[in-house]
ROTORRO-364168 format. One record per residue (C-alpha): x, y, z; residue in one letter; residue number from 1. Coordinates in Angstrom, 2 decimals, padded with zeros to 5 digits. Layout:
<recs>
{rec {X, Y, Z}, a, NUM}
...
</recs>
This chain:
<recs>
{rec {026.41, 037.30, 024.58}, x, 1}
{rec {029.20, 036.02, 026.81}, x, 2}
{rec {030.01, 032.08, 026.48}, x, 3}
{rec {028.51, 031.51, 030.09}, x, 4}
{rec {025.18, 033.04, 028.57}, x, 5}
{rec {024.84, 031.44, 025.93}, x, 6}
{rec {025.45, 028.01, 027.57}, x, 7}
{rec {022.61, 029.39, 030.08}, x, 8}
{rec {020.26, 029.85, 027.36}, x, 9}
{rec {021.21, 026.18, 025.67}, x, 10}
{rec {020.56, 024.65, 029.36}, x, 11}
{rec {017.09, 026.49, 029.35}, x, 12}
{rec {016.29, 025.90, 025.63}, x, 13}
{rec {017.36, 022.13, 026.53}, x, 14}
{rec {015.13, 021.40, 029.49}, x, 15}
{rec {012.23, 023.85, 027.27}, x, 16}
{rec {012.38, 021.67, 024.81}, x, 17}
{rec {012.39, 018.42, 027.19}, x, 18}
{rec {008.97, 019.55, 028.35}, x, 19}
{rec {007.18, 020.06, 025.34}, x, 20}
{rec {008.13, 016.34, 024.35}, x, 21}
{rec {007.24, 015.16, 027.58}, x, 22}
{rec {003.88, 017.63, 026.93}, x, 23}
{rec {003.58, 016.13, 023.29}, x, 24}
{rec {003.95, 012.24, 024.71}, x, 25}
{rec {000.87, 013.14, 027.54}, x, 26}
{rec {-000.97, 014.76, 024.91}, x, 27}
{rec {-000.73, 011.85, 022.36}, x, 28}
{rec {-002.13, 009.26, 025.02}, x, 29}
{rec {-004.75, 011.55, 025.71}, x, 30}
{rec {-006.21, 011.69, 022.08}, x, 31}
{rec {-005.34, 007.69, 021.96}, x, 32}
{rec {-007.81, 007.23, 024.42}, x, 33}
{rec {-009.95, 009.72, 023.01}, x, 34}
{rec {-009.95, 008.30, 019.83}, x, 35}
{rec {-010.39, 004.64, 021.65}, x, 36}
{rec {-013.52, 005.70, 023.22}, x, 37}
{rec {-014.84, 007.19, 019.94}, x, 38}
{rec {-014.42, 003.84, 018.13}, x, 39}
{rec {-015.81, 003.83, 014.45}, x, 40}
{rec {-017.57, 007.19, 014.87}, x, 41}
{rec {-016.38, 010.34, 013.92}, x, 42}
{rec {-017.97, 012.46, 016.19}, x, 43}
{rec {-018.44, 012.39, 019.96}, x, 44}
{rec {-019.86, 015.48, 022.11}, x, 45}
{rec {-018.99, 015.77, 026.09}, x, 46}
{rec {-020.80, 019.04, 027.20}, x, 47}
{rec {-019.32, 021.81, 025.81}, x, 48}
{rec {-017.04, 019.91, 023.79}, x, 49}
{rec {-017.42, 018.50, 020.05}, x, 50}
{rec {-014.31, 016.16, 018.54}, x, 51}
{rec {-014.58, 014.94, 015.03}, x, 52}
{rec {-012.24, 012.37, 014.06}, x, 53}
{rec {-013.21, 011.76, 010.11}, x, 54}
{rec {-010.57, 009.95, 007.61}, x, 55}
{rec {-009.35, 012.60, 005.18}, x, 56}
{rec {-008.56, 011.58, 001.18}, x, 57}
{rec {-005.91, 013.44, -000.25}, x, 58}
{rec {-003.86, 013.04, -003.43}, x, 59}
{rec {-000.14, 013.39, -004.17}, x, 60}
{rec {002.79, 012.98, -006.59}, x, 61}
{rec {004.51, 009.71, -006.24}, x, 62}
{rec {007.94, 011.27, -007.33}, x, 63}
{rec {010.11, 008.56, -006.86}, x, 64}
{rec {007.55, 006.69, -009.90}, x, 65}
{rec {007.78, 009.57, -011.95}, x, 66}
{rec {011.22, 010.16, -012.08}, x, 67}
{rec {011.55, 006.34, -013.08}, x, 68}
{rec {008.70, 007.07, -016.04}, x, 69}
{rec {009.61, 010.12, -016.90}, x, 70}
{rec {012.51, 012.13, -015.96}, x, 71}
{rec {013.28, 015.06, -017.84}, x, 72}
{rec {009.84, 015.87, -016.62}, x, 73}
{rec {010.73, 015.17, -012.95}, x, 74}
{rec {013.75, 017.22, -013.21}, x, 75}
{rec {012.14, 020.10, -015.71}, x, 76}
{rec {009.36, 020.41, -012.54}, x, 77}
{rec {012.07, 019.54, -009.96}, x, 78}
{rec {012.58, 023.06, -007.34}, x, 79}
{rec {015.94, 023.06, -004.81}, x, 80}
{rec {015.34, 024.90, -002.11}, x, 81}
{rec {017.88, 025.95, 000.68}, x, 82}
{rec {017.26, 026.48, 004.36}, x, 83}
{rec {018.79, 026.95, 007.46}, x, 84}
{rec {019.01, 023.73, 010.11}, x, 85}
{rec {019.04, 024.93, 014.05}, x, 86}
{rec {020.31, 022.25, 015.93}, x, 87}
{rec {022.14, 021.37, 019.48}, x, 88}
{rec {024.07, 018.24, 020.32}, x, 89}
</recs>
């Protein structure tokens, strides 16, 4: 791909990219007001359409506590991983 190309493509990816946050932001106030209008329940119907909005328990490692209690633990269970980051400035 030529250098005038690929600048094409980072323009398009650019303004692509621009719209799916402005998409994301419209789509945010839309469940805010959603979720306003629910209140404290967790489920609302409008015709065709049934939202459930219900608080969710899960559980998780604190690491940062266990590597202060016990750290050859931490580390024996510790996993580096490497991946790739795509980004344009």
């Amino acid at each position: 791909m030529s250098t005038n190309e690929l600048e094409s493509k980072i323009r398009e990816l650019r303004q692509l990219q621009a719209l799916i946050e402005e998409a994301t932001a419209e789509a945010e106030t839309i469940k805010d007001a959603i979720k306003a209008s629910m209140g404290d329940s967790e489920e609302l119907r409008a015709g065709e359409y049934k939202v459930t909005w219900k608080a969710v328990k899960a559980s998780r490692i604190d690491t940062t506590a266990l590597r202060k209690a016990l750290p050859d633990v931490a580390q024996a269970f510790t996993r580096e991983t490497t991946t790739r980051r795509f980004c344009v400035a």
